[in-house]
C-alpha positions as protocol buffer text, in pm:
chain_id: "A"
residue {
  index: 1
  type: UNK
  ca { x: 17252 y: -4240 z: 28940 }
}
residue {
  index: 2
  type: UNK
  ca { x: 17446 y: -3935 z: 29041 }
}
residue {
  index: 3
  type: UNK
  ca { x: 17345 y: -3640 z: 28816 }
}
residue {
  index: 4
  type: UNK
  ca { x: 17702 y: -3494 z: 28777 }
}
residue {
  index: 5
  type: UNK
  ca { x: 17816 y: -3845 z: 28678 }
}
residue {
  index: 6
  type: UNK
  ca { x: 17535 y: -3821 z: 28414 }
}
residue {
  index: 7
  type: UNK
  ca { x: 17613 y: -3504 z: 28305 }
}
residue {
  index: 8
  type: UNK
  ca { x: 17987 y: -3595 z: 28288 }
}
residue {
  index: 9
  type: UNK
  ca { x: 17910 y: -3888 z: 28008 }
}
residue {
  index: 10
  type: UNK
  ca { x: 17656 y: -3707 z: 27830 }
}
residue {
  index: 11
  type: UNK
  ca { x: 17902 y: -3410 z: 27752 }
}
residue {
  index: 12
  type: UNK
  ca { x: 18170 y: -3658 z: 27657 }
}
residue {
  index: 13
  type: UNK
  ca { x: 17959 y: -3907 z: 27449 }
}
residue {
  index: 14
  type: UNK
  ca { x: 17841 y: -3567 z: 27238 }
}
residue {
  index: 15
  type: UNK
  ca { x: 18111 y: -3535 z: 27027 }
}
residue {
  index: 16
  type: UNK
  ca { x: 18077 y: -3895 z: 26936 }
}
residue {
  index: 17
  type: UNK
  ca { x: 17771 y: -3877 z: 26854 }
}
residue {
  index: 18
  type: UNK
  ca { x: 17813 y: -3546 z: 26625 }
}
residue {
  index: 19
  type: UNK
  ca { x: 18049 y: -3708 z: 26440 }
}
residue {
  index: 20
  type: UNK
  ca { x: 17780 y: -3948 z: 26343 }
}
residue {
  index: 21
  type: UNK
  ca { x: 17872 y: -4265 z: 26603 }
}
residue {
  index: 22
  type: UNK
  ca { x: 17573 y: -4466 z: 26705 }
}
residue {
  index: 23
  type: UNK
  ca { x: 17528 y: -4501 z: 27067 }
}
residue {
  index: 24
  type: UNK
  ca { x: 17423 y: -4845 z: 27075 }
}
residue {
  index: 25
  type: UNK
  ca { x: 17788 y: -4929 z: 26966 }
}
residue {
  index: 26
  type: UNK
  ca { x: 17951 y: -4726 z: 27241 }
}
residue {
  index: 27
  type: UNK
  ca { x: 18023 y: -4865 z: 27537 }
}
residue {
  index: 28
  type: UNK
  ca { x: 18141 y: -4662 z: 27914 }
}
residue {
  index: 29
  type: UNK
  ca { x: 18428 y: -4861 z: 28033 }
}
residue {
  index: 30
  type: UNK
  ca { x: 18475 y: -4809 z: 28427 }
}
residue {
  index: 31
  type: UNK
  ca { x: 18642 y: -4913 z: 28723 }
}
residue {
  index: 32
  type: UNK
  ca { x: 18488 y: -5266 z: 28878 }
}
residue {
  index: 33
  type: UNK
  ca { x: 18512 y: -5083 z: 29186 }
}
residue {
  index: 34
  type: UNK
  ca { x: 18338 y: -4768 z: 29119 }
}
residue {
  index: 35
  type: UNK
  ca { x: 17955 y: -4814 z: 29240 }
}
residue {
  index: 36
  type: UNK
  ca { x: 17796 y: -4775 z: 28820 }
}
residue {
  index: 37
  type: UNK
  ca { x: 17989 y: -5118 z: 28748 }
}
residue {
  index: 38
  type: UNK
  ca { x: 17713 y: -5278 z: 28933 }
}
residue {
  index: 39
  type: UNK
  ca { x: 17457 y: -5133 z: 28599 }
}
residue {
  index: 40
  type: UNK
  ca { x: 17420 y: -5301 z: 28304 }
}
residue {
  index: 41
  type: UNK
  ca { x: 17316 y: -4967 z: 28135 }
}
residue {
  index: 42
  type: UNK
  ca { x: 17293 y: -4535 z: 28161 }
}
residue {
  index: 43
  type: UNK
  ca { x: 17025 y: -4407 z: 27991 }
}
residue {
  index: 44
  type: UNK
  ca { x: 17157 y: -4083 z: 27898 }
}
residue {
  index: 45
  type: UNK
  ca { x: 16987 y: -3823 z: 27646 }
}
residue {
  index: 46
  type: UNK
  ca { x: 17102 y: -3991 z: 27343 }
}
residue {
  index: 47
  type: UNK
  ca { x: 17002 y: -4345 z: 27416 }
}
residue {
  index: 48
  type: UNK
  ca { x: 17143 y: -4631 z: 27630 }
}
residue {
  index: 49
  type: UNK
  ca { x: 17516 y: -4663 z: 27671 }
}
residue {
  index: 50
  type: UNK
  ca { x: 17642 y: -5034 z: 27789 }
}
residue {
  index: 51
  type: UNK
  ca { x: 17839 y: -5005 z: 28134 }
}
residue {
  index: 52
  type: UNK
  ca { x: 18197 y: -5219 z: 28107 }
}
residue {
  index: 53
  type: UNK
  ca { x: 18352 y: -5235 z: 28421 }
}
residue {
  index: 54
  type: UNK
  ca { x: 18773 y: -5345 z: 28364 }
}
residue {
  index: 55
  type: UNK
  ca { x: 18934 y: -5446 z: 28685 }
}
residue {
  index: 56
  type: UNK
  ca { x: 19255 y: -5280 z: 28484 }
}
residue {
  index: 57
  type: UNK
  ca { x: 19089 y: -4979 z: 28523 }
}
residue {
  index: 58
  type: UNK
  ca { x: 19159 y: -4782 z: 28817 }
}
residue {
  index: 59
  type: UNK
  ca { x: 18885 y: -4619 z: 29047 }
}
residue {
  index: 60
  type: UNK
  ca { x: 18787 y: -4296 z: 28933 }
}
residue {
  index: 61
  type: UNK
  ca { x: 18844 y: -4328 z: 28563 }
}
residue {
  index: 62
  type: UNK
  ca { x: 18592 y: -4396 z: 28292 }
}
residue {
  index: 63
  type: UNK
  ca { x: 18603 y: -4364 z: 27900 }
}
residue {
  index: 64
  type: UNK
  ca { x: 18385 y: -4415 z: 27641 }
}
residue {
  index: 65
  type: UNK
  ca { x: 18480 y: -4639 z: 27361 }
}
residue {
  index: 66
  type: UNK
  ca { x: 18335 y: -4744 z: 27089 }
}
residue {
  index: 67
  type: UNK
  ca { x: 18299 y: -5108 z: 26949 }
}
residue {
  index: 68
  type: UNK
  ca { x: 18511 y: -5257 z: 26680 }
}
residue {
  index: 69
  type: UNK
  ca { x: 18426 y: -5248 z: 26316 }
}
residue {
  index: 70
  type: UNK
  ca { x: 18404 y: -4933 z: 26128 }
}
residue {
  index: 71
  type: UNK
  ca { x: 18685 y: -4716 z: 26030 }
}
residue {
  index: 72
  type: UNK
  ca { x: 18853 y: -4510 z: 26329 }
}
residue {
  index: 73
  type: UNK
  ca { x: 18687 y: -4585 z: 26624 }
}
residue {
  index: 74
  type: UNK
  ca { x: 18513 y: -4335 z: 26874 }
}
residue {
  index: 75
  type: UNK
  ca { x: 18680 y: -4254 z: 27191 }
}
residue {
  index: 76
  type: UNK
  ca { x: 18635 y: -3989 z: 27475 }
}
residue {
  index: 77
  type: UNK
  ca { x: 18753 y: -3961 z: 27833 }
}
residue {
  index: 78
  type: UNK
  ca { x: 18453 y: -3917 z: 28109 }
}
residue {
  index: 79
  type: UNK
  ca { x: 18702 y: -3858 z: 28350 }
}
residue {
  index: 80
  type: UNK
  ca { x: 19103 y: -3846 z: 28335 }
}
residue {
  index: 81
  type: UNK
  ca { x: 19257 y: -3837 z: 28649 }
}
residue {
  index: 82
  type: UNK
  ca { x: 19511 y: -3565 z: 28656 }
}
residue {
  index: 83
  type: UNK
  ca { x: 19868 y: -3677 z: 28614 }
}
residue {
  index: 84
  type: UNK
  ca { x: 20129 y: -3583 z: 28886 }
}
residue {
  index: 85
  type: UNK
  ca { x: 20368 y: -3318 z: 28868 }
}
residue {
  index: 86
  type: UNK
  ca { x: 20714 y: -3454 z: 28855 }
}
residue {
  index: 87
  type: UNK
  ca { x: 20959 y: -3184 z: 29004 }
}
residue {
  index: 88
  type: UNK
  ca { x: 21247 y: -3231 z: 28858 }
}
């Protein structure tokens, strides 16, 4: 696995996980096209996260989100495309 992608989920799963979310519940939601759909799993520093592609996700996003069932639910971008600038 690329080490920047690595790097990228670790800092964003962080906060999740310092506001006392359990990774096993998280899950990285990507792109079926990017090439870490094809994983069932990253190990990252805090423990495994589940890999999710979405074909409604497009290539070059990824969040992470976390799964149903306790109040609020955990949610970070891994990467957000920038938006375009509308000149107006």
């Amino acid at each position: 696995m690329n080490p920047r992608a690595l790097k990228m989920i670790e800092a964003a799963l962080h906060p999740l996980i310092k506001k006392g979310r359990r990774v096993e519940r998280i899950k990285l939601v990507v792109s079926s096209d990017a090439p870490i759909s094809t994983l069932p799993f990253v190990q990252t520093r805090f423990g495994s996260v589940r890999v999710a592609p979405d074909g409604l996700v497009r290539k070059g996003l990824a969040y992470l989100m976390e799964e149903p069932g306790l109040p609020g639910r955990g949610f970070a971008w891994v990467f957000q495309a920038p938006t375009p600038k509308v000149e107006r």
